[in-house]
Structure formats: structure tokens, C-alpha cells
C-alpha positions in Angstrom: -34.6 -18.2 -39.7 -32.6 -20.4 -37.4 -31.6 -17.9 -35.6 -35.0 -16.5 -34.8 -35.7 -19.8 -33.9 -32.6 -19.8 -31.5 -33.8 -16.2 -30.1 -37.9 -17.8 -29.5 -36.4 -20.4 -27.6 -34.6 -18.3 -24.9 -35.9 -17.3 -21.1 -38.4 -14.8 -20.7 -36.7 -12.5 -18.7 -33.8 -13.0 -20.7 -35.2 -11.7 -23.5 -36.6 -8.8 -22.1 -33.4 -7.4 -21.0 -31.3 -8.2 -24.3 -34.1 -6.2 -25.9 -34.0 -3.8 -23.1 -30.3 -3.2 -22.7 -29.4 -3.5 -26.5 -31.4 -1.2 -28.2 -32.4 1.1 -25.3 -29.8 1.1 -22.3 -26.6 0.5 -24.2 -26.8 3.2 -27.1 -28.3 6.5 -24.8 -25.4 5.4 -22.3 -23.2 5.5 -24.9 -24.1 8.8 -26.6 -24.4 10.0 -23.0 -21.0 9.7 -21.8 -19.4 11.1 -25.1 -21.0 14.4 -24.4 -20.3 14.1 -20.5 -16.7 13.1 -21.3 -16.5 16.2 -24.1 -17.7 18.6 -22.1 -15.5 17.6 -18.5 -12.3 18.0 -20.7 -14.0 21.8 -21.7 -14.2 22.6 -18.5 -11.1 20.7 -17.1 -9.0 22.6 -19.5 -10.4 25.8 -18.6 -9.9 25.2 -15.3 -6.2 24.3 -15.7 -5.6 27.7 -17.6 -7.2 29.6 -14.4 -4.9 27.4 -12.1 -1.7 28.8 -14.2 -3.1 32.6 -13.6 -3.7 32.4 -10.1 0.3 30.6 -9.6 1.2 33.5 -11.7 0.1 35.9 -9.1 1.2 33.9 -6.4 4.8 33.6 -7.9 4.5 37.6 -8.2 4.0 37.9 -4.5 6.6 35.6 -3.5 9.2 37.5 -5.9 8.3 40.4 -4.4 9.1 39.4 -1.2 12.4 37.9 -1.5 13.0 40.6 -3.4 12.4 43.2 -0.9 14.1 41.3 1.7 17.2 41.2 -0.7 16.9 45.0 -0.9 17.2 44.9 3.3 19.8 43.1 3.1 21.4 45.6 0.9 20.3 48.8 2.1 22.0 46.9 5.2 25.3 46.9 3.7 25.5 50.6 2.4 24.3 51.8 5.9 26.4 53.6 8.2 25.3 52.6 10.9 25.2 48.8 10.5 28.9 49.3 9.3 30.0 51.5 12.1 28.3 48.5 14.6 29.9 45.8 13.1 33.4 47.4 13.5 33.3 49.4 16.4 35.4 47.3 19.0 33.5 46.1 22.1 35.1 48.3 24.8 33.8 49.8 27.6 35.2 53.2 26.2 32.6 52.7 23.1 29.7 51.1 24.4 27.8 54.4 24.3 28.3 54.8 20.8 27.5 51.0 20.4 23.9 51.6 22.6 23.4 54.5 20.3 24.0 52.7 16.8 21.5 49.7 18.5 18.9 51.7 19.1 19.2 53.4 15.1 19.4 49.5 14.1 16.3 48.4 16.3 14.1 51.2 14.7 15.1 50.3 11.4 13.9 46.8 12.1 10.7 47.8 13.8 9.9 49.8 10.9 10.1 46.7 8.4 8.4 44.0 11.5 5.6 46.4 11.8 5.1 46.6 7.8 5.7 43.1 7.2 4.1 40.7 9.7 5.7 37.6 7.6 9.2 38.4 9.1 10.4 36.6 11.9 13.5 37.9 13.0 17.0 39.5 12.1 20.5 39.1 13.2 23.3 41.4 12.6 26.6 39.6 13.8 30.2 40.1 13.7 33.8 39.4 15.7 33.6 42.5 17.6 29.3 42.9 18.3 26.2 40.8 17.6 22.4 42.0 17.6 19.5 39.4 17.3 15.6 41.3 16.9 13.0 38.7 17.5 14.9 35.6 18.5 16.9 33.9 21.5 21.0 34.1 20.6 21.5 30.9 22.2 19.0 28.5 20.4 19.9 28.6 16.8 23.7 28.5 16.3 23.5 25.1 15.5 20.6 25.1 13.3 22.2 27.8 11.0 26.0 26.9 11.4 25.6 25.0 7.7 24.3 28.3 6.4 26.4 30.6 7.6 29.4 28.2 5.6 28.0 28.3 2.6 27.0 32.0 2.8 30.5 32.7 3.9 31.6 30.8 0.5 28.9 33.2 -1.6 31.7 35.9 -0.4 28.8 38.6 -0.4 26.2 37.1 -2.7 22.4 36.4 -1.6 21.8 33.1 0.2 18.6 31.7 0.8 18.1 28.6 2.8 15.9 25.7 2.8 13.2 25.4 5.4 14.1 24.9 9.1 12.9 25.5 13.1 14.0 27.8 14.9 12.5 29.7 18.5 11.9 33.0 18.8 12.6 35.5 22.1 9.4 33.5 23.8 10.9 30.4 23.0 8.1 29.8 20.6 8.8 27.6 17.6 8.6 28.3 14.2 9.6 27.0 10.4 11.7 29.9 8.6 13.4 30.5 5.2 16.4 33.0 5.3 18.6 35.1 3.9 22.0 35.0 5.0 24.5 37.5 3.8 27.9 38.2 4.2 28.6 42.0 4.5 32.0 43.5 3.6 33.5 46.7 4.2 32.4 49.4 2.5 35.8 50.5 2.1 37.6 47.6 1.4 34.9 45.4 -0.5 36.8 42.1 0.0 37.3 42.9 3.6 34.4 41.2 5.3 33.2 42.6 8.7 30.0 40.6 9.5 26.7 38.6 8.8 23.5 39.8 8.4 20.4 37.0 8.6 16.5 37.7 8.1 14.5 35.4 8.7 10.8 34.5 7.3 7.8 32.4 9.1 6.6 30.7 6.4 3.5 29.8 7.9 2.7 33.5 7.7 4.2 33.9 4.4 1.9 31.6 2.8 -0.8 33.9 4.3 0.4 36.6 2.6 0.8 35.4 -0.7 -1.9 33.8 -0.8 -4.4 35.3 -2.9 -8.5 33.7 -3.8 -7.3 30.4 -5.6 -10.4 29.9 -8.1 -10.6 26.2 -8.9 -7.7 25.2 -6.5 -8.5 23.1 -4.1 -5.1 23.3 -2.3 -1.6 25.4 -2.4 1.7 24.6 -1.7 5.1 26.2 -2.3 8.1 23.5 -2.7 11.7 23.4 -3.1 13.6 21.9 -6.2 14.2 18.6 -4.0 10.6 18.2 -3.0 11.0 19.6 0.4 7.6 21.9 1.2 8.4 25.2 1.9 4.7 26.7 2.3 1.6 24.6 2.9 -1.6 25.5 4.6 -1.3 22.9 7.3 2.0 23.8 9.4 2.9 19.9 9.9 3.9 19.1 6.4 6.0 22.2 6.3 10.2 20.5 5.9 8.7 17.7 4.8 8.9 15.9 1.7 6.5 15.7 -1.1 4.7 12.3 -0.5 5.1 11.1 -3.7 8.1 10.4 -4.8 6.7 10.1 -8.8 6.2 13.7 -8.7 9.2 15.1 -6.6 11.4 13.7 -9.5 9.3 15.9 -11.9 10.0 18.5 -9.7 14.0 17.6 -10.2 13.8 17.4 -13.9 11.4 19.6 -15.1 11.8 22.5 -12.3 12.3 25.5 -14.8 9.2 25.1 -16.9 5.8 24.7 -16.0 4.2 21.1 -15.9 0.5 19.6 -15.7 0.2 16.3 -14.8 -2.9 13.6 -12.8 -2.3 13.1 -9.3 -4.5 10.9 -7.4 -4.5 10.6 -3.7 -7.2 8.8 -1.4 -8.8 7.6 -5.0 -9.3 11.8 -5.7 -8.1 12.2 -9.0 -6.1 16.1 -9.2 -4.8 18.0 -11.5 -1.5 19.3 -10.5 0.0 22.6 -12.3 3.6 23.0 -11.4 5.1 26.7 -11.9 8.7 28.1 -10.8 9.6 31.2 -8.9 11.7 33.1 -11.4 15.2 33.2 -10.3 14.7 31.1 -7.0 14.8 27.2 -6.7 11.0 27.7 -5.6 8.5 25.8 -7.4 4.3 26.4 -6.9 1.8 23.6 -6.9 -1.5 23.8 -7.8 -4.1 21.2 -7.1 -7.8 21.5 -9.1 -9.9 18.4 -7.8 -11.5 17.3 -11.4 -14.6 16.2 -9.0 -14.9 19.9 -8.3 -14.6 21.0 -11.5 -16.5 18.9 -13.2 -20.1 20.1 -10.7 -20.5 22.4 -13.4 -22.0 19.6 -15.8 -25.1 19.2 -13.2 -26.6 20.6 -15.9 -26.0 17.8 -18.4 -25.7 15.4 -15.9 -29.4 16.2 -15.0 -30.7 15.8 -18.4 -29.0 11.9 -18.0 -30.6 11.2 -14.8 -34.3 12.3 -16.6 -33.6 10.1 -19.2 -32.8 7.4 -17.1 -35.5 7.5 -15.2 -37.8 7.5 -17.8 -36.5 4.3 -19.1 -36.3 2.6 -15.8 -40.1 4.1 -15.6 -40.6 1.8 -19.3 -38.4 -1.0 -17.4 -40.7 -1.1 -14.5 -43.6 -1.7 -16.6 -42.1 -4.6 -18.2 -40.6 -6.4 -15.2 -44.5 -6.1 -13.9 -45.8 -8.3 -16.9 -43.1 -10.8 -16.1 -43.6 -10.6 -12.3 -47.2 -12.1 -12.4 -46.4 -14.7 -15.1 -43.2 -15.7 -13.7 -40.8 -13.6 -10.8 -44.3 -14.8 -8.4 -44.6 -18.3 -9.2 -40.5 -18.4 -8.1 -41.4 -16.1 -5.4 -43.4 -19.0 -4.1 -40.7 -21.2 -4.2 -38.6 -19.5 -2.5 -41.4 -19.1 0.3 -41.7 -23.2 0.2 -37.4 -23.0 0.7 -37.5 -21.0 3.6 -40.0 -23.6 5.5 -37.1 -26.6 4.6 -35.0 -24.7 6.2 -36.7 -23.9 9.2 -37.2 -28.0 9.6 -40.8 -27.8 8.3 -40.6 -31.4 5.6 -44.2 -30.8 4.9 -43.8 -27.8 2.8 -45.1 -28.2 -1.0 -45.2 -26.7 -4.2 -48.2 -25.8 -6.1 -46.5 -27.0 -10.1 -49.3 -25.6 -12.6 -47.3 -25.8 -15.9 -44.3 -27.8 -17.3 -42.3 -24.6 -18.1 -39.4 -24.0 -16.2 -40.4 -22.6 -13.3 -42.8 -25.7 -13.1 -39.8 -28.6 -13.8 -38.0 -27.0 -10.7 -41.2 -27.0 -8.5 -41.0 -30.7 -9.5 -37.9 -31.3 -9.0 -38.3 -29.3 -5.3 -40.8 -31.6 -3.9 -38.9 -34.7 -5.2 -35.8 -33.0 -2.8 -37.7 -32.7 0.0 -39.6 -35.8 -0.2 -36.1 -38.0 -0.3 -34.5 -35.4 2.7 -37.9 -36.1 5.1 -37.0 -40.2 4.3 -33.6 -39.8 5.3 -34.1 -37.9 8.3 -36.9 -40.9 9.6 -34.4 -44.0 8.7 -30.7 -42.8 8.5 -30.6 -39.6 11.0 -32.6 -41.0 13.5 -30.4 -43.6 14.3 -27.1 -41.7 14.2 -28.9 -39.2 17.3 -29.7 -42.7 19.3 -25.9 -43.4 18.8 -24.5 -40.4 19.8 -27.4 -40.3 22.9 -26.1 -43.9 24.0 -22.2 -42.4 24.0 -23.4 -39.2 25.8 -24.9 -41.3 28.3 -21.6 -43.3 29.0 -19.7 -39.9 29.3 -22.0 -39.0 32.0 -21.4 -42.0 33.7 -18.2 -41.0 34.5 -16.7 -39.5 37.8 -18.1 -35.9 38.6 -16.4 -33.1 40.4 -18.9 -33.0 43.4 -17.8 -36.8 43.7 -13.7 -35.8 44.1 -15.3 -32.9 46.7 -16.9 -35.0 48.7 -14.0 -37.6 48.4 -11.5 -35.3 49.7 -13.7 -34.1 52.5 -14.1 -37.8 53.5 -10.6 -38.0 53.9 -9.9 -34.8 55.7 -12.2 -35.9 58.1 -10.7 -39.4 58.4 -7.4 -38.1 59.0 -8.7 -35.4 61.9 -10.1 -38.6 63.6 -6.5 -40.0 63.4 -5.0 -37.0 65.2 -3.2 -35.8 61.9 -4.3 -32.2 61.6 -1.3 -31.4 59.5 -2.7 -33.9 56.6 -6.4 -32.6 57.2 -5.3 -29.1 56.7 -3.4 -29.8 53.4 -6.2 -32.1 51.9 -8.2 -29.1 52.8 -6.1 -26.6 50.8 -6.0 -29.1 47.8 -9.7 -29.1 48.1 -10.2 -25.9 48.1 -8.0 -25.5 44.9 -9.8 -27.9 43.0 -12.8 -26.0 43.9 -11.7 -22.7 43.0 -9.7 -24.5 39.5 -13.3 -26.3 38.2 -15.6 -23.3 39.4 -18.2 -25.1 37.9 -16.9 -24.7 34.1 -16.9 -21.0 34.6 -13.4 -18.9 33.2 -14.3 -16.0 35.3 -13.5 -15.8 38.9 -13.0 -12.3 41.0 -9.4 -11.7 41.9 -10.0 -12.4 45.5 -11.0 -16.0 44.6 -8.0 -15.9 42.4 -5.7 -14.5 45.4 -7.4 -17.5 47.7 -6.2 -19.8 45.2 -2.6 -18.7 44.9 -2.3 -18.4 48.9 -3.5 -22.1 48.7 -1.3 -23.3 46.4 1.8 -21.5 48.3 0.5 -22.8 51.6 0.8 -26.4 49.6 4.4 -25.4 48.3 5.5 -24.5 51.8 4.6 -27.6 53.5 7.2 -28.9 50.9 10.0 -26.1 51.2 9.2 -25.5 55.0 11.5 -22.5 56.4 12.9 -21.7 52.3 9.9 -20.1 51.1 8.5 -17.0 52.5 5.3 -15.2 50.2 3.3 -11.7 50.7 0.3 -10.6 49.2 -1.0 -7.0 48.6 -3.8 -6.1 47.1 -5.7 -3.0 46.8 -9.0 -2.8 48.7 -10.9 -1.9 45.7 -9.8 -3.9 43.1 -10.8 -7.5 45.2 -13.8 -7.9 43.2 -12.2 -7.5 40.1 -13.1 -9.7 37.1 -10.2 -11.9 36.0 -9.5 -15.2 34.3 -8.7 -18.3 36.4 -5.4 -19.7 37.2 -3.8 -16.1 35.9 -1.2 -15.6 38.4 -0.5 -19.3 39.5 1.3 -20.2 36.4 3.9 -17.4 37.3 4.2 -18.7 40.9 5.2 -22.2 39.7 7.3 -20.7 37.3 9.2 -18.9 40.0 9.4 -22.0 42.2 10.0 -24.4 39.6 12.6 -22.2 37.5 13.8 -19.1 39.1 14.7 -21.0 42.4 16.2 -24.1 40.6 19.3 -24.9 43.1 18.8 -22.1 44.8 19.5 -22.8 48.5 18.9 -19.6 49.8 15.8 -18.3 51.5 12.9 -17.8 48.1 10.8 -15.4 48.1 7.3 -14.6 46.4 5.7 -11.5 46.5 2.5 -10.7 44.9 0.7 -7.1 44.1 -2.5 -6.3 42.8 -3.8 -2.7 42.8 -5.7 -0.5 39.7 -4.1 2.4 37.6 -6.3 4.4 35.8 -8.8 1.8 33.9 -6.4 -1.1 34.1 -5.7 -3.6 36.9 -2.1 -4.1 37.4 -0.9 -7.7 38.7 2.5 -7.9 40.1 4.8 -10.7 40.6 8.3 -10.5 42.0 10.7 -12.7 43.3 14.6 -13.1 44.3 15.0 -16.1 41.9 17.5 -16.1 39.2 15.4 -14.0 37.0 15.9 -13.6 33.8 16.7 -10.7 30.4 14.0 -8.9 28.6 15.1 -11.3 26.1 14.7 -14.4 27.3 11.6 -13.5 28.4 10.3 -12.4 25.0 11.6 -15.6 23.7 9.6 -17.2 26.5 6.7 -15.4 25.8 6.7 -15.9 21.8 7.6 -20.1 21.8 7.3 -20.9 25.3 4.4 -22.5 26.8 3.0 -21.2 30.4 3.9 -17.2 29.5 3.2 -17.7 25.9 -0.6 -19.7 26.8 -1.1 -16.8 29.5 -0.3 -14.0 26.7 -2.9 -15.7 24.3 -5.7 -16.3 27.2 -5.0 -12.9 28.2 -5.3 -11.4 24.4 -8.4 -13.4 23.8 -10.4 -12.6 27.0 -9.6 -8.6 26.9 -8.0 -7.8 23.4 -5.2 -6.0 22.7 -4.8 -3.4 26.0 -4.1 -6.8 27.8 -0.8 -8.5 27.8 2.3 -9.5 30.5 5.8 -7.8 30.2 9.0 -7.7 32.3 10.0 -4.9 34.7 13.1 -3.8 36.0 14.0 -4.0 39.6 16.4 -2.5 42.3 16.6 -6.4 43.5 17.6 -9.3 41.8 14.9 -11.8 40.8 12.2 -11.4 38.0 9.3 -9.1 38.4 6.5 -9.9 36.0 3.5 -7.5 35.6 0.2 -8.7 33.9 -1.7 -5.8 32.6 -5.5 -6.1 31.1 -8.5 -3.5 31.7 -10.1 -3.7 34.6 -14.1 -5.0 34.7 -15.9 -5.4 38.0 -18.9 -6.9 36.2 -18.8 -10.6 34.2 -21.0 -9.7 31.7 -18.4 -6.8 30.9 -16.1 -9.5 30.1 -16.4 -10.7 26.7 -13.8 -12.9 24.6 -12.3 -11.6 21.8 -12.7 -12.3 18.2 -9.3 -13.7 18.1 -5.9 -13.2 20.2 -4.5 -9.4 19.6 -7.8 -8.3 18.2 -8.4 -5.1 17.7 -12.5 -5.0 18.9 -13.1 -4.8 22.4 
């Protein structure tokens, strides 16, 4: 009874969806995901046992193969003529009989190219003669010098190798498997005479094995150290298996067949493992369960219909609650949204004393104490902070040091000093240019003024030391750039690179575009410095490291500075960032090094 007395006293809604979910929701979920699961491991069996009968075949095609190539190989070594080329001595008296034998072995090849597209090439090679069919003699006696050792060692035996690159007689690449063999005389059986090598493009191999895969999503032929022989995409070919769980399975488990889960980019596989019989080949099979499992639509129809209807039941009974409760909150919320748009007048409408009506209550309580300390309390903090703004206005104003300076270039022209007019103009100018009226964007031939300003300052200081040139490319002068970008590296070549340096200094400054960036340039014959010093420089200093972060906020990632090298001593130091010929194409970055642009 107390418990029932517990239950009567809970929330509407939350009784409505214990009910609900209890002894609706939770118990046809329930009995609906035991048939879904039973019926996906039907199917995903079933679909595993197909997988093993298509690898079958495959593994049939591919021992047919290298068995056929093994019987080349040794119809290679009981024929005359191969044995008569590799020990006929390469003298002009024989080279008839050496063109002759050639031409027998050439037809022999073209006989098994033509019938065989998957073959690549084959060499025939001994002391006295070599013949290569379908592949440059020059560009793969390094590639296959570790073969032909270990084929050597075989004394006769079969040899296959792992996968490698090789070019073919139009300098074409391609990965190949091959069969290196060493062939001994015929008379004299431990007596070897030459090498024979056939070589197989795997990428066309895999086409011709390949047969309709059923349930597999995707195919691949790998070695016993994970290495893929055969794939569908020719760029993981001589690769390894990326995962390194399942390469070791390959290792310990490669003579029997294996099923195991595999998930890769959160797609959950199947993978069926099988070996070539008497090769260190190993097939892999992947069946995506997703795909399999589309044959439950079916079943997973019959879910969705009973879902719906319930939700249909659900619907109704979330409308009875809606117009006794969800609208009176509704209307609170509605009363929220006006607080927040500054509106203190707003007011709820409390008919009852049930929840909903206590926090209506409570809500107009709330805003009734905000709109009393927004009158007494917040008022007079704004007339505080009003009365300090005004004293910061107060204070000096650019146009005041402008016209200050003016004042005194004109004094000093009346005193007959024309030098001291024309460098209170320069510093006028720069102060100009360096407020710009709180603006960070300036064209690069404001920028260029700026610098030739500053140098014109400088040289009045250095006289006859310092000699500058500026370039710049017509097109780029009314570039967008930041302000005061190239300055700091002129005062870092005056104050730094020239430091005791009693020689003539020199500053020269280029600006010109490259493709969709604006290259800035600047060099000088100062002491220079490493690449790393400079990165040091640019990673704790403070001018190249602030200039890095300005230039990384304003233009993102594409922008930065670096160090060139140069025929000349001195440091050349090139600023790099995308070039915009419009200001409101210039936008700051999220942060500095940020990827968005």
C-alpha cells in the first residue's frame, strides 16, 4: 500500500513513461532484438561458409598458375634449345646459331605472353649469353640480386619471391612475383649453366584469379609475413597488412584456415583466412556483417511497424499531458525568453499550486528582485564606469601629436633648418601611417612608404654607412597587408645584423606575387645568421616570433616567414602569406596556425 502511495505521488509525465517504457517499450525491444540477433548469426554463418568456397576457387586459380609457370620453367630446362643458348660461347663464329636459337626462344615466349596476359616478362641468362622478353636488362639487376643468391642456394629447386617493382622495355613500372630458377646441364645435372626468371604482374594476376566473390566485400592475397601480394588497389601492393593484430595470425596460424572480426573505420568484417597449398600464400576474405545482415529487412521491417504503432499510442498520450501540463511550461519558457531579451515586465499567468504553478511563482519572484537590482545597484556601476570613460577621453589624441609635429616642422623651416623640418616630417608621416586610425590593415605601398620613412630616419643617423633599395612589383602595390610587417626586420638588420659592423650596410627590400601568394623579401650584408638560430628566434624570440603569430592569425596557416639561402653573405628573410587585394578578404583567424581560412 505504501508503495502505491509512493507511485500516486510521482510526476505526471513521469509516470506515463515508467508505464510506457516498462511494460510496453522495454519487453517488444527485448524480444525484438533476440530474433534480430538469432537470425544475423544465421545468415552471418552462412555467409562465412560461402566466403570459404569462393577462397577455395581462388586458391585453385592461383595453384594453377604457379603451377604452370613451374612447368615453364621446366620444360625450360629439358629444352634443347634453351640449353644449346646458354652454352654456346659468344663468338663471332656462332652468333648465327645464337640469332637462330633467339628467335626459337622468343616464339616460345610469345606463345605463353599471348596466352597468358598475367606474365610480365622472362629472362634467360648465363656467363656466355643473356635474353630478357619484356623488360629493360639494365633496370633490375639490383632489385633481383637477393634472389638470384638464394635461388643459386636452391641449387635447381623452384624459387618464388616476394613482391617487388620492376620496369618493363617502356620503362613502365610494375609490382611482380617470380620464379627464379637455376638450370643445370642436362648432361651433367650438378653442372649449372644459367638462370632462368619469369616474372608475374600481380596487378593483372589478381584479375585473373579473381572470380564473382558472393558476400565479399574485398580480396586480397598476402604473404606469410603480412606483406600483400594481390589487392585490388595497386598502392597497397608490397605493403604490409595494416594491422599488425592480424599479420601475427597470419605468422602463427598460416597453414589452416582462420575466421576472426576485424573492424576498420568502425565497419565491423568478418575475415576468412585460407592458404595456398604448398606456397607461403595466404587468401583474405572480407564479408562486411552490415552487408550481410540487409537480408533481415524483412524482420527489421516488421520492428519498425511495431514501433511505430507504439509511438502512434505514445503520441496520444503525450497530447493529454501537453494541454494539462508541457503548455502551461511552454508558457514559461515564452515569459524566459522576454528576461532575456531585457524585457523585466514579463509575467506569469500561476493558475494552480502544482508544480508547474510553484515555479511560475517562484519566476516572477526572480524577476521582480533582478528589475530592483538593475534600478539601484547596476545603475550606478554604468555612471561609474561613464565618469572613468570620460577621463580616458580626456587624454591626448593622435590628431593632437599631428598637428604638434606639424607645428614644429613649420617652426623649424622659419629658422632656416630644412634638415630638422624634413625629419620631423618623416616621423610624422610614420606615426600617421603606424596609428592609421586603429585600423591593422594598410596596402603594401603604404607599408613600403613607411619603411622608406623609417630608413630615411636611420640614415640621417648612419649618413654614408647605410645604403637601401626597394622593388616592388607593379601589381602587387595595392596589396592587403598588416601594418609594421616588414619594419621589424629592418630594425632587426640595423640593430643586430650590423652590430660593429663598420663596413658599408646594406638593406634591400623585394616585394612581387607568385602564383596566389605575395612574396616579401628582405636581404641584407649583415652578419646573418643559421637556419637554426633563426628557428630558435622564431619559436622564443620576440620581434620574428610576434611577426610569425600576427602573420598566422591574420591569414592562417599558408602564412608564415622562413630563411633563404643566398650567394652573399647577410640574412635574407622572406615573409610569405596569400595575397588579397580587398580588406574585407582579410579576415583573422580563429587562432594562430589555424587550419580555417
Amino acid at each position: 500500500m505504501k508503495r502505491l502511495l509512493f507511485f500516486s505521488d510521482w510526476k505526471l509525465q513521469w509516470k506515463f513513461l515508467f508505464i510506457f517504457f516498462i511494460f510496453i517499450i522495454l519487453p517488444m525491444l527485448t524480444f525484438s532484438l533476440f530474433i534480430y540477433s538469432q537470425a544475423n548469426q544465421a545468415v552471418q554463418l552462412q555467409a562465412i561458409n560461402n566466403t570459404k568456397g569462393h577462397l577455395e576457387k581462388i586458391n585453385q586459380n592461383i595453384s594453377a598458375v604457379l603451377k604452370d609457370i613451374e612447368n615453364i620453367s621446366s620444360f625450360m630446362i629439358y629444352s634443347k634449345d634453351v640449353q644449346s643458348y646458354l652454352k654456346t660461347p659468344n663468338h663471332s663464329e656462332y652468333w648465327l646459331d645464337l640469332k637462330e636459337l633467339e628467335e626459337q626462344i622468343n616464339g616460345f615466349a610469345v606463345f605463353h605472353f599471348t596466352s597468358k596476359f598475367y606474365l610480365h616478362s622472362i629472362s634467360l641468362v648465363s656467363s656466355n649469353n643473356q635474353i630478357h622478353i619484356g623488360i629493360n636488362p639494365s633496370d633490375h639487376e639490383n632489385s633481383e640480386a637477393l634472389w638470384k643468391q638464394k635461388a643459386f642456394e636452391r641449387m635447381g629447386k623452384v624459387f618464388w619471391t616476394d613482391v617487388y617493382t620492376i620496369k618493363d622495355s617502356w620503362n613502365r613500372e610494375a609490382k611482380v612475383i617470380s620464379l627464379f630458377r637455376v638450370i643445370n646441364d642436362i648432361n651433367n645435372v650438378s653442372h649449372p649453366i644459367g638462370m632462368a626468371v619469369i616474372r608475374l604482374d600481380v596487378k593483372k594476376l589478381y584479375e585473373y584469379i579473381e572470380t564473382d566473390f558472393g558476400d565479399l566485400e574485398k580480396m586480397m592475397v598476402v604473404d606469410r609475413n603480412g606483406i600483400i601480394v594481390m589487392h585490388s588497389n595497386p598502392i597497397y601492393i608490397g605493403h604490409p597488412f595494416p594491422d599488425s593484430k592480424i599479420t601475427k595470425l597470419f605468422q602463427q596460424d598460416a597453414n589452416q584456415q582462420t575466421t576472426l572480426s576485424y573492424k576498420e573505420k568502425n565497419i565491423a568484417y568478418n575475415v576468412v583466412t585460407m592458404p595456398v597449398d604448398d606456397t607461403d600464400l595466404i587468401t583474405v576474405g572480407f564479408v562486411n556483417e552490415i552487408s550481410v545482415a540487409r537480408g533481415l529487412m524483412g524482420i527489421k521491417q516488421s520492428i519498425r511497424c511495431m514501433m511505430m504503432v507504439l509511438t502512434f499510442l505514445g503520441v496520444i498520450a503525450m497530447l493529454g499531458l501537453y494541454h494539462f501540463n508541457i503548455k502551461r511550461i511552454q508558457d514559461l519558457i515564452k515569459q524566459t525568453q522576454q528576461v532575456e531579451k531585457g524585457d523585466l515586465t514579463a509575467r506569469v499567468l500561476v493558475k494552480s499550486k502544482d508544480e508547474i504553478g510553484i515555479l511560475g511563482i517562484r519566476f516572477n519572484k526572480m524577476v521582480r528582485r533582478l528589475k530592483s537590482l538593475i534600478e539601484n545597484e547596476y545603475q550606478m556601476e554604468i555612471r561609474t564606469k561613464e565618469s572613468e570613460l570620460k577621463m580616458l577621453q580626456s587624454q591626448i589624441n593622435p590628431h593632437f601629436l599631428y598637428n604638434t609635429l606639424d607645428m614644429i616642422r613649420w617652426t623649424a623651416r622659419l629658422e632656416n633648418a630644412p634638415e630638422t623640418s624634413k625629419l620631423i616630417e618623416l616621423l610624422s608621416k610614420m606615426f600617421r601611417t603606424s596609428l592609421n586610425r586603429g585600423k591593422i590593415w594598410i596596402t603594401l605601398k603604404d607599408e613600403l612608404s613607411y619603411c622608406q620613412n623609417y630608413l630615411e630616419l636611420q640614415k640621417r643617423r648612419l649618413g654614408d654607412k647605410l645604403k637601401y633599395s626597394l622593388f616592388c612589383q607593379y601589381d602587387v602595390f595595392d596589396a592587403i597587408v598588416l601594418k609594421q610587417t616588414i619594419q621589424p626586420l629592418i630594425e632587426n638588420s640595423i640593430h643586430h645584423g650590423f652590430e660593429n659592423m663598420k663596413s658599408l650596410k646594406k638593406i634591400y627590400i623585394r616585394c612581387f606575387r607568385e602564383n596566389d601568394f605575395l612574396i616579401i623579401d628582405v636581404m641584407d650584408n649583415g652578419k646573418g645568421f643559421t637556419k637554426e638560430q633563426f628557428a630558435t628566434a622564431v619559436q622564443n624570440g620576440f620581434a620574428l616570433k610576434n611577426m610569425q603569430d600576427r602573420l598566422r592569425i591574420a591569414f592562417g596557416k599558408d602564412a608564415g616567414i622562413s630563411i633563404e639561402e643566398g650567394q652573399t653573405p647577410g640574412a635574407w628573410v622572406r615573409i610569405t602569406f596569400p595575397f588579397r587585394n580587398k580588406e574585407d578578404e582579410c579576415k583573422l583567424q580563429k587562432s594562430a596556425g589555424d587550419d580555417s581560412t
